[in-house]
C-alpha positions as a Markdown table, in Angstrom:
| # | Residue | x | y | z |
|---|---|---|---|---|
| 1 | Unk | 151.9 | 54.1 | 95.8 |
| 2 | Unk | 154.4 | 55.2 | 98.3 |
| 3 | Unk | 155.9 | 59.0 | 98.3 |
| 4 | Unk | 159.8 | 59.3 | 96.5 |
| 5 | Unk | 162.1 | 59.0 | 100.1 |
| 6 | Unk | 164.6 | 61.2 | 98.4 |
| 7 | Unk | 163.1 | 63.7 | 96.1 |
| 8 | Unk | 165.0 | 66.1 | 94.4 |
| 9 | Unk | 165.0 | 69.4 | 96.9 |
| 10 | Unk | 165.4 | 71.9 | 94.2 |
| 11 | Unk | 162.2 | 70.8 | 92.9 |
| 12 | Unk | 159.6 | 71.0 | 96.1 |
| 13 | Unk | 156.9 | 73.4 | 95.7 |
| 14 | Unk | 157.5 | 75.6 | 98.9 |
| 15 | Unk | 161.1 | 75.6 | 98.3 |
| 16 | Unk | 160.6 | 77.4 | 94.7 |
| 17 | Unk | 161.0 | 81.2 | 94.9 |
| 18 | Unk | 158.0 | 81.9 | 92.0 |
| 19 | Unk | 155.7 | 80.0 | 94.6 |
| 20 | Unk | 156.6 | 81.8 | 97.1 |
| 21 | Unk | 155.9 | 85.1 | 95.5 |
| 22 | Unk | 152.7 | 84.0 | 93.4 |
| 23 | Unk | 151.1 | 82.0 | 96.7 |
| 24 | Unk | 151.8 | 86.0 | 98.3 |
| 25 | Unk | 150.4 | 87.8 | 95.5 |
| 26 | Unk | 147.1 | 85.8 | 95.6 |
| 27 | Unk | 146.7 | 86.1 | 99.3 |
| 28 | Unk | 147.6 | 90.2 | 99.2 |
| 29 | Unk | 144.8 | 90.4 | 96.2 |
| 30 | Unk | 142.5 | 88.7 | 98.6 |
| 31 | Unk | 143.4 | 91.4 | 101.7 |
| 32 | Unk | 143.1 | 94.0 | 99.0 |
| 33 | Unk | 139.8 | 93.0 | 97.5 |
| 34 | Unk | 137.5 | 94.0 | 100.7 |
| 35 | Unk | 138.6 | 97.4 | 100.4 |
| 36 | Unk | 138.6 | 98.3 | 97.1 |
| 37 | Unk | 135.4 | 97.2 | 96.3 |
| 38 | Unk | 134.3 | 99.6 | 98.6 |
| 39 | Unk | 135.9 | 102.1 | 96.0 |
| 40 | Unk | 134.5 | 100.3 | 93.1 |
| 41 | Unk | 137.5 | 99.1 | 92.0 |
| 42 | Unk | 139.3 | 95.6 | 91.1 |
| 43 | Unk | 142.9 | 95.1 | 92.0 |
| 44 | Unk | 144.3 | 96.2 | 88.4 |
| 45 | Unk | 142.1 | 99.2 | 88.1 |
| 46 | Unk | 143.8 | 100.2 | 91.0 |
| 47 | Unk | 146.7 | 99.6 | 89.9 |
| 48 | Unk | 146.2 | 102.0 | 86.6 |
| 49 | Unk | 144.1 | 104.3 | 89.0 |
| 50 | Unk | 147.8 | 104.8 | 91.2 |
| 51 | Unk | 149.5 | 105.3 | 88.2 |
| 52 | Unk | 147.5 | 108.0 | 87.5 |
| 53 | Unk | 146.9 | 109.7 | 90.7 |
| 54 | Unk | 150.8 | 110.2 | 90.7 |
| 55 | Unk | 150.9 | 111.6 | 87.2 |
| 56 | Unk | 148.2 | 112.9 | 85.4 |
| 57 | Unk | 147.5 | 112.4 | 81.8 |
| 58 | Unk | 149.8 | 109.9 | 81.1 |
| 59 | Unk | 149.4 | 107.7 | 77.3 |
| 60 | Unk | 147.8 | 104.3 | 77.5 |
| 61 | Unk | 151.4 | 103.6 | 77.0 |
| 62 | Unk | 153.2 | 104.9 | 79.6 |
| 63 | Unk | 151.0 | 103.6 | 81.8 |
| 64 | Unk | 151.2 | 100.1 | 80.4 |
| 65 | Unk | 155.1 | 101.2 | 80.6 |
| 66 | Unk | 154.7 | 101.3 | 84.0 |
| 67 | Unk | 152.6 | 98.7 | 84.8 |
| 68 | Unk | 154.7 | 96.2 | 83.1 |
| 69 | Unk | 151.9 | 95.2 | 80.9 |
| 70 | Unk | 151.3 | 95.1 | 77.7 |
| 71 | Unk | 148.8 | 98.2 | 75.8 |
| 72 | Unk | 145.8 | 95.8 | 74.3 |
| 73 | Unk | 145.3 | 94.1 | 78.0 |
| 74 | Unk | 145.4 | 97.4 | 79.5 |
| 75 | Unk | 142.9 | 99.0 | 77.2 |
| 76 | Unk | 139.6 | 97.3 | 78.3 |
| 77 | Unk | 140.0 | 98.1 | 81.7 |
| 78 | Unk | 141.4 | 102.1 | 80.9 |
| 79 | Unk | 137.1 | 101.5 | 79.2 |
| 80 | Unk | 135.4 | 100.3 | 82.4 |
| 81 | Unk | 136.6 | 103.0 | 84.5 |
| 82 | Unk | 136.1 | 106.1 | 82.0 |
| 83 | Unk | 132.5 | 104.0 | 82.0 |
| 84 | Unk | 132.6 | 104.8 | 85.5 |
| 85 | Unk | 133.1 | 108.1 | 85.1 |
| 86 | Unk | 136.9 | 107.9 | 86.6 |
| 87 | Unk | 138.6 | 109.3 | 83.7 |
| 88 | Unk | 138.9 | 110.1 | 80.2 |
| 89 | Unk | 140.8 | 108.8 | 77.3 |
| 90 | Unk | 141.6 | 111.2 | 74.3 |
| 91 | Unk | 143.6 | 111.0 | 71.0 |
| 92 | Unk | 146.3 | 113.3 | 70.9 |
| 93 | Unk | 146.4 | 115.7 | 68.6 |
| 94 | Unk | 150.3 | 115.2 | 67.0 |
| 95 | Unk | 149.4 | 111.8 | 66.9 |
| 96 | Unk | 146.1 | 109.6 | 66.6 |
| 97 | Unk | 147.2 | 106.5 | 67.5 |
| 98 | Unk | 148.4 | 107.8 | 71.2 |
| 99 | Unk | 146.1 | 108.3 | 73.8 |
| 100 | Unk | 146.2 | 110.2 | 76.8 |
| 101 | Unk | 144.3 | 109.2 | 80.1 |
| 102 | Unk | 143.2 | 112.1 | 82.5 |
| 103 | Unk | 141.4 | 111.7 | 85.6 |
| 104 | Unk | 138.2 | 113.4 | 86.0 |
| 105 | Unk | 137.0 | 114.8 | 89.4 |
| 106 | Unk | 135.3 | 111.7 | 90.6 |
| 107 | Unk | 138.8 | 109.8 | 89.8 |
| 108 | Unk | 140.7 | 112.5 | 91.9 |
| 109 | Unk | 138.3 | 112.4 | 94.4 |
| 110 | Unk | 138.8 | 108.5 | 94.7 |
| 111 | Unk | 141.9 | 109.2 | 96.0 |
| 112 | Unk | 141.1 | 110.6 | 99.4 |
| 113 | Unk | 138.9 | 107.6 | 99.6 |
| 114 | Unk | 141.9 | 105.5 | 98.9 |
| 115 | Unk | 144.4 | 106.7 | 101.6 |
| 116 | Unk | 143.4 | 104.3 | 104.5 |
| 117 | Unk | 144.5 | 101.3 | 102.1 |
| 118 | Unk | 148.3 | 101.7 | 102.5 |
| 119 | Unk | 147.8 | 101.3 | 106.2 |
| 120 | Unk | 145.5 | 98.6 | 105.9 |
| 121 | Unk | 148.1 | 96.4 | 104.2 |
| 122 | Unk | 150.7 | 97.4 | 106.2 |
| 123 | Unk | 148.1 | 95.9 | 109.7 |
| 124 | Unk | 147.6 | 93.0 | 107.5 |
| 125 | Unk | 150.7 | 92.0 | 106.7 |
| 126 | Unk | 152.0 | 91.9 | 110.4 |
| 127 | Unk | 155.4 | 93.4 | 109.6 |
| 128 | Unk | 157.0 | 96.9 | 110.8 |
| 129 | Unk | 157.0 | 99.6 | 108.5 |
| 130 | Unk | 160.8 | 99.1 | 108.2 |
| 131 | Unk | 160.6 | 95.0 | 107.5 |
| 132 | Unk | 157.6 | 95.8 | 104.8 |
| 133 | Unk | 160.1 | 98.6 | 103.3 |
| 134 | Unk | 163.2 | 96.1 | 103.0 |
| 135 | Unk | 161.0 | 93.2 | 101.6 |
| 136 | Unk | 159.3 | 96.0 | 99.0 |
| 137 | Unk | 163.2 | 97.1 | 98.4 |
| 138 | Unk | 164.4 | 93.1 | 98.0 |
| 139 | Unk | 161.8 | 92.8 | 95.5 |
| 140 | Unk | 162.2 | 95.7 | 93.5 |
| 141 | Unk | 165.7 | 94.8 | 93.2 |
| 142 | Unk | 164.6 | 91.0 | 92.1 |
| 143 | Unk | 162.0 | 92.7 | 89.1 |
| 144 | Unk | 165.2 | 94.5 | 88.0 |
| 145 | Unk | 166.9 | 91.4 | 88.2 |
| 146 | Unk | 164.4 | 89.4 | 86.3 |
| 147 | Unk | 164.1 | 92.6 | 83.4 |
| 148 | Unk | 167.2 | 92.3 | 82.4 |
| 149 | Unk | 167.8 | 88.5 | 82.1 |
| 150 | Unk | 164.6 | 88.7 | 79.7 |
């Protein structure tokens, strides 16, 4: 069976932008993975973990807000780290059905553990500050993009 001479171009793998992006989110997850497990953590915890070290005691929805995920998938991982010890998950008081997630001291502390990361990436990706900045920037505008067309 021989290969189509002509294929249609708009159709090739590499030349499809959501390849391109999910082929570069699989291979940052693997560059992250070495370091945080030496936190403890897995890629998303992190995630929810960053959310949090910027603005404490947030609700399990604000930070799925945030995120851009939805509550229920966010929830069992919100479990595993106040298993660990990381934080805490309360009902609030006006309203049961809320919670609010508070670091503890050990998730605080995780932060100073955390600050090498940033540059880490940065080594990894083998752009200048400036080029990582503009891609970040490009892609930000992209996700705002994408929201409102769905």
């Amino acid at each position: 069976m021989s290969k189509n001479p002509d294929p249609c171009q708009s159709l090739l793998l590499d030349n499809q932008l959501c390849f391109a992006l999910h082929s570069t989110s699989l291979l940052m997850t693997k560059v992250y993975k070495p370091l945080l497990q030496a936190l403890g953590l897995t890629y998303p915890q992190y995630l929810a973990m960053m959310v949090l070290w910027e603005e404490d005691g947030l609700t399990v929805g604000e930070i799925s807000s945030r995120l851009l995920t939805d509550p229920g998938s966010l929830t069992p991982l919100l479990k595993r780290l106040e298993a660990e010890g990381l934080l805490s998950r309360t009902r609030s008081r006006e309203d049961e059905r809320v919670v609010v997630v508070e670091l503890t001291d050990a998730g605080r502390a995780l932060q100073d553990k955390a600050k090498g990361i940033p540059q880490c990436i940065l080594g990894a990706s083998g752009l200048e500050l400036e080029q990582l900045r503009k891609l970040q920037a490009d892609l930000i505008a992209l996700r705002g993009n994408l929201q409102g067309a769905v």
